[in-house]
N, C-alpha and C positions, 0 to 999 in steps of 0.2 A: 570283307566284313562278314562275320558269323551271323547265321540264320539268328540266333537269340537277340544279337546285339542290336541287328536289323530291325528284331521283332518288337525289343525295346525301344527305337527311334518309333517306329511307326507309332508304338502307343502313347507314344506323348506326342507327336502330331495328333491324334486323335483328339489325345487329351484336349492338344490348345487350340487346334479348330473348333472346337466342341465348346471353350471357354467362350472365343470370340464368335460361335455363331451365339450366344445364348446372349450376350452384347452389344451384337450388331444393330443398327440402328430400324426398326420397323416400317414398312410403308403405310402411311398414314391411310385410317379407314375413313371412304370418301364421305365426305356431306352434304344432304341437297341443300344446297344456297339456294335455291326457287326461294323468291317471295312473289307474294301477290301485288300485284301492282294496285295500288289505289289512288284516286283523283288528286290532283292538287289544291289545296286550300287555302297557297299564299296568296293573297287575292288583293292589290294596293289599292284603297278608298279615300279620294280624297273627304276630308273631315274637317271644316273649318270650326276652328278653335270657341269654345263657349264663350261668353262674355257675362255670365249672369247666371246664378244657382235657384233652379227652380225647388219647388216645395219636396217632390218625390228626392231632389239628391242631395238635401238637408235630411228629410227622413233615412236616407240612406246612411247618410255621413253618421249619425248620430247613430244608430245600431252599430254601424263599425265601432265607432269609440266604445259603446257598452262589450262588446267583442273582446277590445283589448286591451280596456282596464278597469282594475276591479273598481266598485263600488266605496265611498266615501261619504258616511253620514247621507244617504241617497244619492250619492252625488256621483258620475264621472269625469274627471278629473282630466285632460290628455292636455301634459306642458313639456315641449319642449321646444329645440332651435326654429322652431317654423306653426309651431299653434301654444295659445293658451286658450283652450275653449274647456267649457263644462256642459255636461247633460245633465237636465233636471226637469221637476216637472213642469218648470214652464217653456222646455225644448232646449236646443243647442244654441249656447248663446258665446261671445267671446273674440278674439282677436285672430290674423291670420296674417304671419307677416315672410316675406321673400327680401332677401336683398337683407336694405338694413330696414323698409319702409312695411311698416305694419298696418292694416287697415280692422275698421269692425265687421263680422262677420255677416251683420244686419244688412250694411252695403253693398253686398253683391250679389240681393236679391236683384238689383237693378240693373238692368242693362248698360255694359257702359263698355268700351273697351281697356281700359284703365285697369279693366279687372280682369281680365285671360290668364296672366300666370297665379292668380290667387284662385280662382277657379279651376286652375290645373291643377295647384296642389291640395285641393278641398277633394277634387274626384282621383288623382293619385293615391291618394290616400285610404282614400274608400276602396278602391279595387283591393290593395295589399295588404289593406285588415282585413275586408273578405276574405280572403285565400291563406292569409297568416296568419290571421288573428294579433296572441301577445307580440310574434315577434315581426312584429308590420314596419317597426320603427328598423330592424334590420336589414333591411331590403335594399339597395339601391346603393350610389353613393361612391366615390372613389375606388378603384382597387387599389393598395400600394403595396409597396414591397419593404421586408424588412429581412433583414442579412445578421446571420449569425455565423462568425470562423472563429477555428481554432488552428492549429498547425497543419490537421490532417482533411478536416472538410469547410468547406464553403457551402453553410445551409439558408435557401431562401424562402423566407415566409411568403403567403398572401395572403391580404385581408380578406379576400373573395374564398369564405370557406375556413379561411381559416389555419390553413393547411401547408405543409411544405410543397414546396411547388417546386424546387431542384436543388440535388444536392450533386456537388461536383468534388472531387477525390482531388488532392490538389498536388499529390507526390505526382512528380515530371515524369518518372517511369509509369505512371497507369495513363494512358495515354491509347484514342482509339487505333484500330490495326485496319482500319475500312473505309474506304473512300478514299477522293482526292484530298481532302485538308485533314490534316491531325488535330486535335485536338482533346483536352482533360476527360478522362470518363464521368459522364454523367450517371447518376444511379438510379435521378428523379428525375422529372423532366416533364413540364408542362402542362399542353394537355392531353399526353397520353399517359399519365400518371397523376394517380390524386386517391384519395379517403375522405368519407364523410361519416357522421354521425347522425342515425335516425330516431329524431323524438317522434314516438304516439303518444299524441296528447289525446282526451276522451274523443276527440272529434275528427281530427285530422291527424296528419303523418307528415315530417318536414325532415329534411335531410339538413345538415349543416354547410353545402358545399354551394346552398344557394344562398346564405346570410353574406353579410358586410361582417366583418369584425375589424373593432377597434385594436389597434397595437400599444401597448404600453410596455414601454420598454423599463430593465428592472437594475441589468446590468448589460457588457457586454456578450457575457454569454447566457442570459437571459430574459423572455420576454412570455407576455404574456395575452393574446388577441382575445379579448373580451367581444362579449356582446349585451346589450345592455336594454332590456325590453320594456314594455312601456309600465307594464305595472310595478316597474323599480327592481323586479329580478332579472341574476345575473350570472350570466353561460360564459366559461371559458376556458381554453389549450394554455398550459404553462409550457415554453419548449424550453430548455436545457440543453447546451451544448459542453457536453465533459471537454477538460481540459489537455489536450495530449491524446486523444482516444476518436473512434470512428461510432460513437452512440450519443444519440443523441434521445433525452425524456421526456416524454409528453405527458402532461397529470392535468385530469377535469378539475377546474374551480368553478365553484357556484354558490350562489346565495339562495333565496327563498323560492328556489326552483319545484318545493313544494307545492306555489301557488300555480303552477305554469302544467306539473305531469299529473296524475294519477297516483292515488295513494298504494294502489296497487302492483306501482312501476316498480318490476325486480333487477329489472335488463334493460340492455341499450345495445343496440346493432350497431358494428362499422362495416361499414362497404369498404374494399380497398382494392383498386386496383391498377394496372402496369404493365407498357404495353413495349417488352422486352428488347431492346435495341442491340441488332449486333454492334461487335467491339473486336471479332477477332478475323482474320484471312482464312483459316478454315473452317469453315462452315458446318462442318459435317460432326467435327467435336462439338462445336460450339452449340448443335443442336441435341446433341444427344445429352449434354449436359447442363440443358436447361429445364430447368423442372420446380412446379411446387413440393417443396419439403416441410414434414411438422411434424409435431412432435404429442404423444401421450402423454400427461402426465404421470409419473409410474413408469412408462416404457419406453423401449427404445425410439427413434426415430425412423421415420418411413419416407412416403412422396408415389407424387400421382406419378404416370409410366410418361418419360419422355421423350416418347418414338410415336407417340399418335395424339389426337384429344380425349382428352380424360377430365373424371369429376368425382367427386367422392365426397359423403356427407359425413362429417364425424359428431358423433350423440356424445362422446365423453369429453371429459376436463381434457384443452389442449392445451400442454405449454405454451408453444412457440410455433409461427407458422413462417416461412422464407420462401420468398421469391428467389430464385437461387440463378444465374447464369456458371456461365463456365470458370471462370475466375474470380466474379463479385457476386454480390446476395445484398437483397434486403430483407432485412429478419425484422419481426415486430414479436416482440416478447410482452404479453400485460402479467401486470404485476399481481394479479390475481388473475390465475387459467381462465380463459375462452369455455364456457359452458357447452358450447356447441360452433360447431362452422362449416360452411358449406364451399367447397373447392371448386375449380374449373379452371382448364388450361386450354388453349389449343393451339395446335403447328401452322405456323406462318410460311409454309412451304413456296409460297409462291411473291413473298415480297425478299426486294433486294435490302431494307433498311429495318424492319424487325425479323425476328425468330421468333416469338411466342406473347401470345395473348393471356395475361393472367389473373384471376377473378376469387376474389374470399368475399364470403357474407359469415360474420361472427359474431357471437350473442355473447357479453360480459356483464356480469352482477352491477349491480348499478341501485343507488340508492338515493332521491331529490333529495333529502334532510343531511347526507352526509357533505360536508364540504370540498373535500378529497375525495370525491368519491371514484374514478379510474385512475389508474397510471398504467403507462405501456414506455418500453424502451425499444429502441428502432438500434438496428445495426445496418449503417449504409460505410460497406466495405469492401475489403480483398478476403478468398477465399484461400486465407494464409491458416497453416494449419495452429503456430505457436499465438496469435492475436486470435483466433477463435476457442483456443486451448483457456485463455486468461480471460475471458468474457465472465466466466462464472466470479473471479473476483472484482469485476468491474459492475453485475448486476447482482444486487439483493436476491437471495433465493435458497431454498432448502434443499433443492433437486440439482444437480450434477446437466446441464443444460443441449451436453452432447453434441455442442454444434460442428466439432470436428467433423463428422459425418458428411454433410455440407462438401467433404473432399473425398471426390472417390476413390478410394483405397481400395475395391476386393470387396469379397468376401471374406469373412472373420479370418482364416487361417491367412491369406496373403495381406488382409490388413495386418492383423499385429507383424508379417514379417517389417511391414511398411515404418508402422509406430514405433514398434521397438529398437529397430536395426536401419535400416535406410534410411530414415527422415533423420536421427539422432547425429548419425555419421555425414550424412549430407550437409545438416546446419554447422558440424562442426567445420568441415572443410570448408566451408561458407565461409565464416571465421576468419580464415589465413589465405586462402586463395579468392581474386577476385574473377578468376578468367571459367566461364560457368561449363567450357568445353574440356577445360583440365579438371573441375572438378570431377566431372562426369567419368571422365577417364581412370583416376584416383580411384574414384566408387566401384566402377568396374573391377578395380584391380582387388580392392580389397575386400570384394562379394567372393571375385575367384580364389581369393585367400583363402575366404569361409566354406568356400565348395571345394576345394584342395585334396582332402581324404577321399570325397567321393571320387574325384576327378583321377587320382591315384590308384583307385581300387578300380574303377573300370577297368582303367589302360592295361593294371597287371594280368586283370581278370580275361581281356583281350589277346594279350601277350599267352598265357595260359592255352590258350581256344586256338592261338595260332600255331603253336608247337607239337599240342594234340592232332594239327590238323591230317596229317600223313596216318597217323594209325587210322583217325575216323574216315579217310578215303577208302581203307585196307577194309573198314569191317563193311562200308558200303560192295566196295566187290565184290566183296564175299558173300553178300547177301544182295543181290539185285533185283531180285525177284516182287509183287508185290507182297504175296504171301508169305514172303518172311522177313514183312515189315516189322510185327513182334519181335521178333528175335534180333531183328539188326538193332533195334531202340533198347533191348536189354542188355546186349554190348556194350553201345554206346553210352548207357546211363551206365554201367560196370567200368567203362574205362574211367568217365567222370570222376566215379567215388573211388577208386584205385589212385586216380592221380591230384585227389584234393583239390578239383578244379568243380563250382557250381556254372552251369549255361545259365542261371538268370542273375550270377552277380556284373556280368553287364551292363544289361539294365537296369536294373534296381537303381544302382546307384543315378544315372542317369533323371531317372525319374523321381527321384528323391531331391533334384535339382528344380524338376518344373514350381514347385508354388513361389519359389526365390523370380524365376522367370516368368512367371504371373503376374506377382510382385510389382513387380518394375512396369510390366506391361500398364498398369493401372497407376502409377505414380508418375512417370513422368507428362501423361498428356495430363495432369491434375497440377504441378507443379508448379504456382504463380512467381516463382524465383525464376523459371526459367523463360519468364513472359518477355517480349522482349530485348533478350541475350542474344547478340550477337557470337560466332563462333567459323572462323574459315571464310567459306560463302554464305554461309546461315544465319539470314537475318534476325529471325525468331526462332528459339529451340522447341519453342512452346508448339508453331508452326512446322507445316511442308517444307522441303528446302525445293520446292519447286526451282529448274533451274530450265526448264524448258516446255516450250506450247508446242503440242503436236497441231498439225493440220487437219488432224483427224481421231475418232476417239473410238477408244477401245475397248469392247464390254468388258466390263467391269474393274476396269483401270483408269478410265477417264484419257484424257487430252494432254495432263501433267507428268513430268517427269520430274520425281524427285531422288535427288543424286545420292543421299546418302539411303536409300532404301535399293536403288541400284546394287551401291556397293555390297551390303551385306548379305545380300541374295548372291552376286558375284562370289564374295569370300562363303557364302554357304556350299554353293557347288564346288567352289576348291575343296575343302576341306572335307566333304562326300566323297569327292573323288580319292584325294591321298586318302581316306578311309579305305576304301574300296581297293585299292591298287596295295595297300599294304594288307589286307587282311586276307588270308589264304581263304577259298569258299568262296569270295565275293565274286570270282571270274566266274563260280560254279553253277552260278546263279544267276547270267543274264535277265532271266524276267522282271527278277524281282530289282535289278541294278537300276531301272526307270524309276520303279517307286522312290527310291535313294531320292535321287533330281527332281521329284516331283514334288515335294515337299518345298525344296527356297524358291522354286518359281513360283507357287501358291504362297507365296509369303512376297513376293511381289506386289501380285495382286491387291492382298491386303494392308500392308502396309502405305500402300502409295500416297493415300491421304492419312497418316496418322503423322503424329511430331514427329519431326527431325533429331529431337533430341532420344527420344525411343530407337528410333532405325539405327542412329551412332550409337547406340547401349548396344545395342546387339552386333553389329558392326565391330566393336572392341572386343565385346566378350570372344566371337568367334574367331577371333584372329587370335585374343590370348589362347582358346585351345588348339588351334592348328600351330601355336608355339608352344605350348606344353607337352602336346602328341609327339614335336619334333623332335625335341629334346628326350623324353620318356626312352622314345626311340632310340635315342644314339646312345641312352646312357645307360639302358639297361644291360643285363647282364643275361642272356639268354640260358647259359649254364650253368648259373645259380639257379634262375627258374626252372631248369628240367633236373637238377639235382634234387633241389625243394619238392617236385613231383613224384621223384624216385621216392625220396626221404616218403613221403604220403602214401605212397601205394603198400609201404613194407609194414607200416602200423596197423593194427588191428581194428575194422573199424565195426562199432555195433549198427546195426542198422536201425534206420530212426523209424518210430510208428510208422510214418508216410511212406515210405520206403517199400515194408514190408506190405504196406496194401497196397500199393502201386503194383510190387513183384505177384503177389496174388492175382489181383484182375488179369494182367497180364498173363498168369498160368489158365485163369478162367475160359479166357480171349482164345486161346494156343486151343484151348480142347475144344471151344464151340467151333473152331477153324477148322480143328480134324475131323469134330463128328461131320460136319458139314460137306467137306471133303469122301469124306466114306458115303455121306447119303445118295452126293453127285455120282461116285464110280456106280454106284449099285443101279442106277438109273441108267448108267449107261451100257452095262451088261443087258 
């Protein structure tokens, strides 16, 4: 192997360790978990039951109701399933009924046992208008559940809050990669997942996730959880399940909610948050590529860093903000931008069943007099590049929505390789071939296709460097010395240009390869087609093809053996080697012959937890060029190419600006050498 050619491999090792150190996943900066310890205040009292409402919790009762409903002709008014009582100025008077058996409310100033659960619901009542005021009558009561499918999700409501409580992905292939039992990917789930809605009203602050709502169902794929307060206004979630699609719309309805906020109310907070479940066998993707993502409105998309805990407060109009895992996201787009939002994520480094903790506070325009006044559309999906691609025709919007991003592709130059060329050609062999390890193979062949001219111009270029290699031995001879290191390199560049042979078209072309092999580096551990895919021994392409447990672990390789990163490391030192062995110089240069081998064993290292379907990309590729190399070899024609050399040294060549100042310094070099030379003898007389 020629010094240039060398010097070319080495620079694109540079290049792509350099890539993947800048990639690699960060160690989390530690946090003090100290808390303070403080006393405990569950403290169980027995309390026997009242039997009889003294004067103080009639006066009490009857401030609650003025609390939490308005006035009528002086009057307050509080009727429904369990009171018809009124406040007026002769006091609280009126009926209180449990069961189907109603009593007067006069009656239970007396002691009587008869009366404990009418007395329980006169001081129930009292506490939760104290604390809730209008929406007292929301409080308590049933949780149920209400179910919305279409083809692609199973979404369930609950009346507690209001709020989708799990949405489960129902294609057979999403399916978890963790644990003893398999089962459908969850995207929601419980209660580590939930959003609520914060009214300030003049006096107090209520979230919506402590209400009851009522369910009224509209159609099958939609419904709509009211809540229904006492002064007759009315708060409530439309949910929408599109038909055929993974989005599902949530739109505020309300009536005379006027009476209920502040005429000043411009905003409404949602809290939302999600408490990230692994789904996949490797761990170490799965966390790098979990993260909050969102979006400017106006700008590109961004995301808090997903190698440590991070938070970040955004002051401008957000599109859209996503919970993002490695394969799935839940995205929540409102239909009017986010005014502001305040992020938080942190690494779950030390639990076996989540990976990340994640937290938005977001403030949207909001108006009590409008009927419609929010709408938000949710995306609980796959992190599929062409169903993220078509989102923008599935949600109303002016703005171009970008969620492709969501896939990590690169940076801009090896994304568009990704966008334009890989992903295209990928989905199309999709298309015809079912089997995702001949895809793969396919794709490989016909990248090598696209990289053919370069791969062509090295080897000749090679071929070239190896035929020169006898005269550039002769001129090293002839100049051994170090002192006429000048002179041996303006030979050397003289024979160069004489025989139409450049030292860096080697490399170049080489390197003109790495963003193609970047590329890919970034596409297939992103790749939810190959989620999964079985292929050989490889369970999941998406996955390690772990195929063996060491008894012992190895810094920074781990206790795993994954067989198809073996290989390719193996096929990298073959093919260093028949390098090395066919290129004249390459014997001449033991020292540098280690660096050659040092490179696929540090691709070991790093490989060893990355997809199986990545290690096989490479794995093929470098086997297709130790069969390109071989054939190059057999078929060339050694005496055309030293004829073609002759042919180049006998033309006339001008020499190029660069050239000419190179041969300059060079002459500059030669006489600061002499004088230097002369100043030494003189010193030595």
């Amino acid at each position: 192997m020629d010094k240039n050619t060398l010097s070319g491999l080495l620079l694109m090792g540079v290049i792509f360790f350099g890539f993947m150190y800048c990639n690699k996943p960060q160690q989390p900066i530690e946090q003090n978990t100290e808390t303070t310890p403080t006393a405990s205040t569950d403290v169980t009292v027995a309390v026997a039951p009242l039997d009889s409402l003294s004067s103080a919790d009639e006066t009490a009762f009857a401030a609650a109701i003025r609390s939490a409903v308005p006035a009528q002709n002086g009057s307050y008014i509080l009727k429904n399933e369990t009171f018809d009582v009124a406040v007026d100025s002769a006091g609280v008077h009126g009926t209180v009924k449990v069961g189907d058996a109603a009593v007067d409310l006069a009656s239970l100033r007396t002691p009587d046992a008869g009366n404990v659960d009418y007395v329980a619901a006169v001081t129930d009542y009292t506490a939760r208008a104290q604390k809730y005021g209008l929406f007292a009558a929301c409080i308590g009561g049933e949780n149920t559940t209400t179910v919305l499918e279409n083809e692609n999700l199973r979404v369930e409501l609950s009346s507690r809050g209001g709020m989708i409580k799990d949405v489960v992905l129902k294609d057979e292939k999403y399916t978890t990669n963790v644990g003893d039992s398999v089962e459908q990917i969850h995207l929601f789930r419980g209660a580590a997942d939930g959003y609520s809605f914060i009214f300030n009203t003049a006096y107090q602050r209520f979230e919506t996730a402590e209400f009851n709502f009522v369910p009224v169902v509209e159609s099958d794929s939609a419904v709509v959880m009211k809540l229904t307060l006492d002064n007759g206004s009315e708060w409530g979630l439309r949910y929408v399940l599109k038909p055929d699609s993974y989005v599902v719309s949530m739109e505020v309805v309300q009536s005379n909610m006027q009476r209920v906020l502040p005429a000043s109310t411009v905003a409404i907070d949602l809290l939302w948050h999600q408490t990230m479940a692994r789904n996949e066998k490797g761990r170490t993707f799965e966390e790098r590529n979990s993260a909050i993502h969102y979006k400017y409105v106006g700008e590109g998309p961004d995301d808090l860093n997903a190698n440590k805990d991070d938070a970040e407060t955004l002051n401008s109009k957000v599109k859209w903000v996503a919970f993002k895992n490695q394969f799935f996201s839940s995205v929540i787009i409102p239909r009017e931008s986010f005014s502001s939002a305040e992020l938080m994520s942190k690494t779950l480094n030390d639990d076996a069943i989540y990976v990340k903790d994640m937290t938005m506070k977001a403030s949207v325009p909001y108006s009590a007099e409008n009927g419609n006044a929010v709408a938000f559309d949710f995306y609980f999906g796959p992190n599929d590049y062409s169903m993220l691609s078509d989102l923008d025709d599935q949600i109303d919007g002016d703005e171009d929505l970008e969620l492709t991003h969501l896939i990590p592709l690169g940076w801009s130059l090896f994304r568009w390789i990704n966008t334009l060329i890989v992903i295209p050609v990928f989905n199309f062999l999709k298309d015809y071939v079912s089997n995702f390890g001949i895809i793969i193979l396919l794709l490989t062949i016909f990248i090598k296709l696209i990289l053919f001219p370069f791969t062509f111009k090295s080897l000749k270029s090679q071929a070239r460097m190896r035929l020169l290699a006898p005269e550039i031995k002769e001129i090293n001879d002839k100049y051994p010395n170090k002192e006429d290191a000048l002179k041996r390199q303006q030979e050397t560049m003289d024979l160069y240009r004489r025989a139409g042979a450049n030292p860096m078209s080697g490399c170049l072309p080489m390197l003109l390869q790495m963003p193609v092999l970047i590329a890919m580096f970034s596409f297939f551990p992103s790749a939810i087609e190959l989620r999964g895919e079985s292929f050989l021994w490889v369970n999941d392409l998406s996955a390690p093809d772990y195929i063996l447990t060491l008894p012992f672990t190895i810094p920074f390789y781990g206790n795993s053996v994954s067989l198809f990163c073996l290989l390719m490391t193996v096929v990298n030192i073959v093919y260093m080697r028949i390098t090395m062995q066919n290129q004249p110089g390459g014997s001449g240069m033991p020292g540098m012959q280690w660096m050659s081998y040092l490179m696929p064993v540090m691709f070991l290292f790093f490989f060893n937890d990355y997809a199986s379907g990545l290690s096989y990309y490479y794995f093929l590729s470098l086997l297709i060029t130790i069969v390109q190399t071989w054939i190059f070899r057999r078929c060339i024609n050694e005496d055309k190419v030293r004829a073609e050399m002759i042919a180049n040294a006998k033309k006339p060549r001008k020499k190029s600006g660069f050239m000419a100042r190179l041969e300059a310094a060079q002459r500059q070099q030669q006489a600061l050498q002499r004088q230097q030379a002369a100043a030494q003898a003189k010193k030595r007389r």
